[in-house]
C-alpha positions as CSV (number, residue, x, y, z in Angstrom):
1,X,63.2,133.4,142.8
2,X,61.9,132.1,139.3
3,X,61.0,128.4,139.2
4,X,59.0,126.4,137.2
5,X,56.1,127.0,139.4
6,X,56.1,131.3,138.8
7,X,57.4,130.8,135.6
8,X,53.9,129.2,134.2
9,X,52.2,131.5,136.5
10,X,54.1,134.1,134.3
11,X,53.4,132.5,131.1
12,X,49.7,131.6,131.6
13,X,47.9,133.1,134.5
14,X,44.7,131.3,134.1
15,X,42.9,128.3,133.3
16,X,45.8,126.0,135.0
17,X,44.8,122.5,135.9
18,X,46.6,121.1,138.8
19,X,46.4,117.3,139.8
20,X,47.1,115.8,143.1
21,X,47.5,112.4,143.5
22,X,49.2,110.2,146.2
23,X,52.7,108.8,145.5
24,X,52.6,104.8,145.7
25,X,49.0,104.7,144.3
26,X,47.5,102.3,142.9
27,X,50.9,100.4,142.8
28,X,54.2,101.3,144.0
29,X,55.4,102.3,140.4
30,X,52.8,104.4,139.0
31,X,54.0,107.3,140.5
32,X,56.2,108.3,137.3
33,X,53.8,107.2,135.1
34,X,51.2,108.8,136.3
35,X,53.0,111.9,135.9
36,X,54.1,111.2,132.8
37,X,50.3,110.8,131.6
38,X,49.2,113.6,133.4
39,X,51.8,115.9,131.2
40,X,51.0,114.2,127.8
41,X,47.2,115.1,128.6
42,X,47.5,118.6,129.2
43,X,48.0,118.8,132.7
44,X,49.7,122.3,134.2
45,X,50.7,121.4,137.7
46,X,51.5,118.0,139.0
47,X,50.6,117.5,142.9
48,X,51.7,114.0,144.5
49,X,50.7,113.2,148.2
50,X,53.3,112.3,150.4
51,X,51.7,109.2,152.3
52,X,50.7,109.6,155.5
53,X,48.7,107.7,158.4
54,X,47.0,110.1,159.6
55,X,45.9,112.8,156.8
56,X,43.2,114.8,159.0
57,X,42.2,117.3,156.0
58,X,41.5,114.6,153.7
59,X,38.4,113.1,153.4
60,X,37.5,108.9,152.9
61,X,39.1,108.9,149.0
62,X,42.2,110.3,149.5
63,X,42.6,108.9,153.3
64,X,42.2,105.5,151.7
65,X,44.8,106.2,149.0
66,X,47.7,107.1,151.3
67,X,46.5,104.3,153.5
68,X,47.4,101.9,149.9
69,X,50.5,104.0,149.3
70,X,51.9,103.1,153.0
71,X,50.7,99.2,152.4
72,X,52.4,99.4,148.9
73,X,55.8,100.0,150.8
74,X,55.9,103.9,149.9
75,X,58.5,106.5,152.0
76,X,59.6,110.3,152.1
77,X,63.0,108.7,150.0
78,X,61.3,106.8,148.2
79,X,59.1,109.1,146.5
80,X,62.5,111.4,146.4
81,X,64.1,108.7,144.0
82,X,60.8,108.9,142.0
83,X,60.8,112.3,141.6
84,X,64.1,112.6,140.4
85,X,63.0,109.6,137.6
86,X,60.2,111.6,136.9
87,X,62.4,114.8,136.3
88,X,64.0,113.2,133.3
89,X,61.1,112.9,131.0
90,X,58.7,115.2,132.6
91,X,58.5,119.6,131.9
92,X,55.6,120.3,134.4
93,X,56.0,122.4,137.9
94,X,56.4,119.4,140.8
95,X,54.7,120.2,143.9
96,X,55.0,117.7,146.9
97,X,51.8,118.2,149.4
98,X,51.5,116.4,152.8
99,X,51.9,117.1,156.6
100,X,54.9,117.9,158.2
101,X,55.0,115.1,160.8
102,X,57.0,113.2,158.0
103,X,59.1,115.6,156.9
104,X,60.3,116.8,160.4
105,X,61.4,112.7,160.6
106,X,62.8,112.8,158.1
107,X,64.9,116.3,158.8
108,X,63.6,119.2,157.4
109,X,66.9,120.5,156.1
110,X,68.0,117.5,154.5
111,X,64.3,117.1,152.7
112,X,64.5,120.4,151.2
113,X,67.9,120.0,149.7
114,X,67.1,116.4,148.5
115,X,63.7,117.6,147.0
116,X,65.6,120.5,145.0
117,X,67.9,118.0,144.3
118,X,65.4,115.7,142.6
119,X,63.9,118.7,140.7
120,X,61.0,119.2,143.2
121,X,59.6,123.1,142.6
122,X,57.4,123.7,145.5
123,X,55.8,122.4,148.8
124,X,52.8,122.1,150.6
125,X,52.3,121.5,154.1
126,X,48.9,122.6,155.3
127,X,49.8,121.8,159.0
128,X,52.8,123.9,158.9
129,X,52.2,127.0,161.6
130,X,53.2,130.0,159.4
131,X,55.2,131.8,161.8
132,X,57.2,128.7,162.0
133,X,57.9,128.6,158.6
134,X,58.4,132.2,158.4
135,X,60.8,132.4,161.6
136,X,62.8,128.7,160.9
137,X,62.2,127.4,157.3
138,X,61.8,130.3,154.9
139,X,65.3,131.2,153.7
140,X,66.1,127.4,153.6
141,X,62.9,126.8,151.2
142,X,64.2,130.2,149.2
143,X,68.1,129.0,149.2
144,X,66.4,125.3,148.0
145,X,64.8,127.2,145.3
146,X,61.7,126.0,146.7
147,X,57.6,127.3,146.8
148,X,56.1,127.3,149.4
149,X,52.1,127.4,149.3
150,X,49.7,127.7,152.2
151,X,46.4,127.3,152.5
152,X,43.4,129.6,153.0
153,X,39.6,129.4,153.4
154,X,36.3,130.7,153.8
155,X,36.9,131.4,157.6
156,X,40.5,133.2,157.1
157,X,40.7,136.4,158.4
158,X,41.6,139.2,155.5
159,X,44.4,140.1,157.5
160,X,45.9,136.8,157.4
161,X,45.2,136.3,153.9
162,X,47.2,139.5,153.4
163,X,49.9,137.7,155.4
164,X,49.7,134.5,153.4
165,X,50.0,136.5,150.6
166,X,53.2,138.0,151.9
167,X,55.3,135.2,152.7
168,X,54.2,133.1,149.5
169,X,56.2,133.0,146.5
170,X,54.3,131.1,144.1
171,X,50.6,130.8,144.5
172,X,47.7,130.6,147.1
173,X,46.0,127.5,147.7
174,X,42.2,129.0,148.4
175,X,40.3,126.0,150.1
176,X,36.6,126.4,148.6
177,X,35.1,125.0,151.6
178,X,35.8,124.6,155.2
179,X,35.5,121.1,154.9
180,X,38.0,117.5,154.0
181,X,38.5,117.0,150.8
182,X,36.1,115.7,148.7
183,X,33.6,115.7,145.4
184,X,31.1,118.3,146.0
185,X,28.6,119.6,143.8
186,X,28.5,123.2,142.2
187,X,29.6,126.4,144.2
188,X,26.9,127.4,146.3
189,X,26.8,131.7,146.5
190,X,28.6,132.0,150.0
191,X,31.5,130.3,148.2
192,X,31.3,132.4,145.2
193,X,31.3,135.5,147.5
194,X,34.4,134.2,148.9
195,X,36.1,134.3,145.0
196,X,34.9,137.2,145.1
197,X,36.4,138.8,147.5
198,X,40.0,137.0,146.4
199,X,39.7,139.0,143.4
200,X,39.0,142.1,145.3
201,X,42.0,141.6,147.7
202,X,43.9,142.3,144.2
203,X,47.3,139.6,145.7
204,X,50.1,140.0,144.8
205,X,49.9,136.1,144.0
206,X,47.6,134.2,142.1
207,X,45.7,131.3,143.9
208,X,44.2,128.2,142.7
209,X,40.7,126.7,143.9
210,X,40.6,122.9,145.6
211,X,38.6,120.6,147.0
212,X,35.4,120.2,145.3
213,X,36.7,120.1,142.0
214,X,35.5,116.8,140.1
215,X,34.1,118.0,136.6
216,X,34.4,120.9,133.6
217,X,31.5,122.5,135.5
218,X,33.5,123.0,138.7
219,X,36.7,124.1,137.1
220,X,35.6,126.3,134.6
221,X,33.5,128.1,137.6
222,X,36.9,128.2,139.6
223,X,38.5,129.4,137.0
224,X,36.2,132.2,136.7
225,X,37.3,133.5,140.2
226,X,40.9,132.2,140.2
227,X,43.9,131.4,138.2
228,X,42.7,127.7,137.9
229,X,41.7,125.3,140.2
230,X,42.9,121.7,142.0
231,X,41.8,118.1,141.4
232,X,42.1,115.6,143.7
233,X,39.8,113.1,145.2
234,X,38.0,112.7,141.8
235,X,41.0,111.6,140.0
236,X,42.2,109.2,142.7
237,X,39.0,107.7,142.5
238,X,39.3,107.2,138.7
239,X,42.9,105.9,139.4
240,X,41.7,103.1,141.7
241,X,39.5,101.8,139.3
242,X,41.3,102.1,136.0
243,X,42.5,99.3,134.1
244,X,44.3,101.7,131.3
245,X,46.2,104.1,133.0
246,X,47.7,106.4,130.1
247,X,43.6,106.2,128.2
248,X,42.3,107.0,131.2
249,X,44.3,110.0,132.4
250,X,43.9,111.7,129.2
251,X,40.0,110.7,129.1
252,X,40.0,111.9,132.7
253,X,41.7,115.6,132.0
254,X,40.5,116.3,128.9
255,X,37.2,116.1,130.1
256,X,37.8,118.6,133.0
257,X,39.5,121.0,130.5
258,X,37.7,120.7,127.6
């Protein structure tokens, strides 16, 4: 299954920049533009957060940005009808991350074949069990043309990594901490042994390096270790303050990549 998500993994397997943001943030609108911007500044991936109440691995930044999103009026078909705006101007892989408590509303089936409609590439559902995805949603996802990326950590056991690694066509979200999401600092060595190993593990898919990301500092050191790295909570932060959207989004990723 080739999709625009392994085809730039074919293309250019390192120093991707992915950027998550939540759909209906700042305003109701921006979700297009924002990932228009993001493509005109050199992003590789675009991420957009599916609103939800209660986003548990998410710390204060992006907990208050879904809870905007939700007061902005934004739903599951909503962001559907976005998308498939979005599609018309913009190249880049589309990944949709949330939890599944919406998507199971809003029926599974259906969701997948809308979101393929709409020119959606991948998903990401970190509460999804992955024998339930692997016993009832797998060769849905696959028909839909769809990723789908799980999520690992410092505590996950190699065998399940190897797992992970099995059922995942795309890449490997590798969590750098066991922690929400959330501006951190530098690396600190426990977390660099963890890359290590990663690279040790020789997967048969790459994986990108989230939460913690903010600066060039932090995603040149992911990249390092990985095939590039996620940004989140720092760019929703910049979002909520900016009064220049397009200015600011190139400002905002050339300085991460540059």
């Amino acid at each position: 299954m080739k999709n625009r998500i392994t085809k730039l993994f074919d293309r250019r397997p390192s120093n991707l920049l992915s950027v998550f943001y939540t759909a209906g943030f700042p305003r109701l609108g921006d979700t297009g533009r924002i990932a228009h911007y993001l493509e005109g500044a050199g992003a590789d991936i675009i991420e957009i957060g599916i609103p939800f109440s209660d986003p548990i691995a998410d710390g204060p930044v992006i907990q208050d940005s879904n809870k905007i999103a939700l007061e902005n009026g934004m739903n599951l078909k909503k962001l559907l009808e976005q998308v498939k705006e979005i599609r018309k101007k913009v190249k880049l892989p589309v990944i949709l991350m949330g939890y599944l408590n919406p998507v199971m509303q809003y029926g599974v089936e259906r969701f997948c074949k809308e979101a393929s409609a709409a020119g959606v590439d991948g998903l990401i559902l970190p509460d999804m069990p992955m024998d339930v995805y692997q016993d009832e949603y797998k060769k849905m996802f696959e028909s839909c043309g769809l990723s789908n990326t799980f999520l690992i950590s410092p505590t996950t056991s190699e065998d399940r990594i190897r797992k992970i690694d099995e059922a995942t066509k795309g890449f490997i979200y590798a969590v750098s901490a066991s922690s929400t999401t959330g501006v951190k600092g530098d690396f600190s060595q426990e977390q660099a042994n963890y890359f290590k190993k990663l690279q040790k593990m020789k997967l048969k898919n790459p994986f990108l390096i989230g939460f913690g990301i903010s600066d060039h500092q932090t995603f040149s050191k992911a990249c390092v270790y990985g095939s590039g790295a996620i940004v989140g909570s720092a760019f929703i932060s910049m979002l909520k303050g900016s009064t220049d959207l397009e200015n600011d989004i190139a400002k905002f990723v050339r300085g991460i990549k540059e």
